[in-house]
C-alpha positions as CSV (number, residue, x, y, z in Angstrom):
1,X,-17.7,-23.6,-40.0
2,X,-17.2,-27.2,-40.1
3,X,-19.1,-29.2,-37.5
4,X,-16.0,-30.6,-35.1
5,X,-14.6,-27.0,-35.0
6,X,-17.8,-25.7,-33.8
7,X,-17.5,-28.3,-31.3
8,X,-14.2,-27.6,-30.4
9,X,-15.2,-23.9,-30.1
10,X,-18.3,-24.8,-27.8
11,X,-16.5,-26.8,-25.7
12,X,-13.4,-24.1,-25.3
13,X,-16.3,-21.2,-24.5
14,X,-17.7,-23.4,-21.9
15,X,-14.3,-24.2,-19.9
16,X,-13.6,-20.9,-19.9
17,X,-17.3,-19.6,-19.0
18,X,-16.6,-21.9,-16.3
19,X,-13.5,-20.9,-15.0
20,X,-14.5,-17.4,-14.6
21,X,-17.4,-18.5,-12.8
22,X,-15.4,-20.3,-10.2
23,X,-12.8,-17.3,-10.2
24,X,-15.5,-15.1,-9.4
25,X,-17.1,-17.6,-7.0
26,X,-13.7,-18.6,-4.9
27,X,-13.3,-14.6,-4.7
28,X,-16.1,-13.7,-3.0
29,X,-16.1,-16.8,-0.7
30,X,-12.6,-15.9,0.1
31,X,-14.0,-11.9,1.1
32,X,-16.4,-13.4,3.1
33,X,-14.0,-15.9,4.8
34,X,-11.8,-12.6,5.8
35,X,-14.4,-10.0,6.7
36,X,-15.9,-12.8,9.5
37,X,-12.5,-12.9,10.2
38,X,-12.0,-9.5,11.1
39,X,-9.4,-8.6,8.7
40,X,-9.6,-5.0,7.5
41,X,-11.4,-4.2,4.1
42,X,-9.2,-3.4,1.1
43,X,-11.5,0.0,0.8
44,X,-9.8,1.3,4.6
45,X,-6.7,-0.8,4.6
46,X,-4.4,-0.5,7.4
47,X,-5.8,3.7,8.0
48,X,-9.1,2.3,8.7
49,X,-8.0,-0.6,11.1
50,X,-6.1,1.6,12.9
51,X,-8.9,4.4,13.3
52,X,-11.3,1.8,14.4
53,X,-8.8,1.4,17.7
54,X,-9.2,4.7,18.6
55,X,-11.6,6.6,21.0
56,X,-13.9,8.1,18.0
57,X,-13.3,11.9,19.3
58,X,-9.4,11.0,18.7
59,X,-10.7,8.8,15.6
60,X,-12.6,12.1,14.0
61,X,-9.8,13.7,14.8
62,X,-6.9,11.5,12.6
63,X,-9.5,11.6,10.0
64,X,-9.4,15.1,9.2
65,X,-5.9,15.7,10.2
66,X,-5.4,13.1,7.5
67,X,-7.9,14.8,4.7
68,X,-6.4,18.2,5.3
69,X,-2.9,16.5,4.9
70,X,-3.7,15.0,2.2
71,X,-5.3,17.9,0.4
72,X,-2.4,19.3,0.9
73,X,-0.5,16.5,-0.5
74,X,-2.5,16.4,-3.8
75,X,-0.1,18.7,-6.1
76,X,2.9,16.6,-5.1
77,X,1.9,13.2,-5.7
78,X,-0.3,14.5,-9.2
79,X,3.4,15.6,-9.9
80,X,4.9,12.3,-8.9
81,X,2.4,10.4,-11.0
82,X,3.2,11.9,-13.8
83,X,7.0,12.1,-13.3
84,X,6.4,8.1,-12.7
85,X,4.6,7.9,-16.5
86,X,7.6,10.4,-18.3
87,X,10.5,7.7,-17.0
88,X,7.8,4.5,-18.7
89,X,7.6,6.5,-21.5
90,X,11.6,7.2,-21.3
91,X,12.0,3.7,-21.0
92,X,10.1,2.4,-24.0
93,X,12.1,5.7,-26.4
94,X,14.5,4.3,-29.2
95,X,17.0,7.2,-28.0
96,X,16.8,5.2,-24.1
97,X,19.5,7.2,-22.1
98,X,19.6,5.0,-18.9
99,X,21.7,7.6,-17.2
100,X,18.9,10.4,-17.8
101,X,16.6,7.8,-16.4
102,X,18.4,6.7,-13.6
103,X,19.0,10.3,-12.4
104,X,15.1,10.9,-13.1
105,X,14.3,8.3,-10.9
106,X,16.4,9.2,-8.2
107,X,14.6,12.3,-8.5
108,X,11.6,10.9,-7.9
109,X,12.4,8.4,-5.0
110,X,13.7,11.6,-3.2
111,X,10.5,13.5,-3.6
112,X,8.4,9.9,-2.5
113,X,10.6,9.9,0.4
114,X,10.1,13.8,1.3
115,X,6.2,13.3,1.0
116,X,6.6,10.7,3.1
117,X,8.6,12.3,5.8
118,X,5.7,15.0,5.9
119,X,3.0,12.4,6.6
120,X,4.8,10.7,9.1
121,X,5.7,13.9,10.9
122,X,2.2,14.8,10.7
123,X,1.3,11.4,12.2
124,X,3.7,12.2,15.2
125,X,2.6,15.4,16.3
126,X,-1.0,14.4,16.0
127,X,0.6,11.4,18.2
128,X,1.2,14.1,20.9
129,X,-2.1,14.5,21.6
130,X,-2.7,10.4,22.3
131,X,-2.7,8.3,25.6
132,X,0.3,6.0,25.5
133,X,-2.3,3.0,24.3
134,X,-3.7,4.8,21.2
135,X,-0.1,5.9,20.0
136,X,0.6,2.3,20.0
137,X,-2.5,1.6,17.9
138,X,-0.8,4.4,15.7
139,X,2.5,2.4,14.4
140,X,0.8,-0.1,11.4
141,X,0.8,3.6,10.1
142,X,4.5,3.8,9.9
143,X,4.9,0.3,8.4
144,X,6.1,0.4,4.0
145,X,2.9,-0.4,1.9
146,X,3.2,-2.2,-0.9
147,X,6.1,-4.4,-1.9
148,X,9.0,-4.5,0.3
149,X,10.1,-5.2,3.5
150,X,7.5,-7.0,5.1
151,X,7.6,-8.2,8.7
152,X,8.2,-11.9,8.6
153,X,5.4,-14.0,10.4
154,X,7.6,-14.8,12.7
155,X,9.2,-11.0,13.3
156,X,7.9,-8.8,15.7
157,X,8.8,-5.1,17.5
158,X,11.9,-5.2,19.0
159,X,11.4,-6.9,22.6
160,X,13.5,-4.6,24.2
161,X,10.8,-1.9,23.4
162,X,13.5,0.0,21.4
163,X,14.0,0.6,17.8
164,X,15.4,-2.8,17.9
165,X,18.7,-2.8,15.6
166,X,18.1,0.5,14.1
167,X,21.8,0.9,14.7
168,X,23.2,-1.9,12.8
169,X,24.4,-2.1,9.3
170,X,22.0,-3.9,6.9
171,X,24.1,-7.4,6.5
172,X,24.7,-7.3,10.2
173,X,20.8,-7.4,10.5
């Protein structure tokens, strides 16, 4: 290798030594930042924020209603998954039928949906069992994970105490 290419090489490995240092650096300052600022881990999430409000009999309780549900979940969201990787690998076929697709996912939105219903009823009867404060502490629960509709800083509940405009068509929103 000729001298100034070496150098050029050198120079390039030590930026980008660099940057990953400072990636990694500004990361875990950032963690730190939110943990002394109280924000949930990513390990609990939203489940474990919303345990910790509970009285820790009613707390134990959630926790296995939750492991039992989800036990019971397991075979349906295994079989999601891999209905999810049969429509990438329909996608990426030189025979694509986007009808056949489309259809398949539709299929598997209405099962993600149907799981869902099940947890959430599960999280209302166990609800039944709450003082009026702690089912309060239950509804981050009900909120869509991932991306979505998020609630805009500025968006809250409903102030009437209602389901707000439940009623109303989505452009009327």
């Amino acid at each position: 290798m000729r001298e100034r290419t070496l150098k050029i090489a050198l120079a390039a490995s030590l930026a980008g030594n660099l940057f990953l240092v400072g990636l990694i650096a500004g990361t875990r300052l950032l963690g730190e930042h939110k943990r002394e600022q109280g924000a949930p881990s990513r390990s609990g999430g939203r489940f474990a924020a919303v345990v910790e409000r509970l009285d820790p009999a009613d707390a134990e309780a959630l926790r296995e209603v939750m492991r039992q549900e989800g036990q019971q979940a397991e075979p349906r969201v295994q079989a999601l998954r891999a209905r999810r990787r049969e429509l990438e690998t329909a996608m990426g076929r030189p025979d694509y039928d986007p009808v056949a697709v489309r259809t398949a996912l539709a299929r598997v939105r209405a099962e993600e949906t149907a799981l869902r219903a099940d947890l959430d009823r599960t999280l209302l009867e166990f609800a039944t069992r709450l003082e009026p404060e702690e089912r309060v502490a239950l509804s981050p629960l009900f909120r869509k994970s991932g991306r979505g509709w998020r609630e805009r800083p500025n968006e809250g509940p409903s102030r009437s105490g209602g389901l707000g405009d439940a009623g109303a068509k989505p452009r009327d929103r």
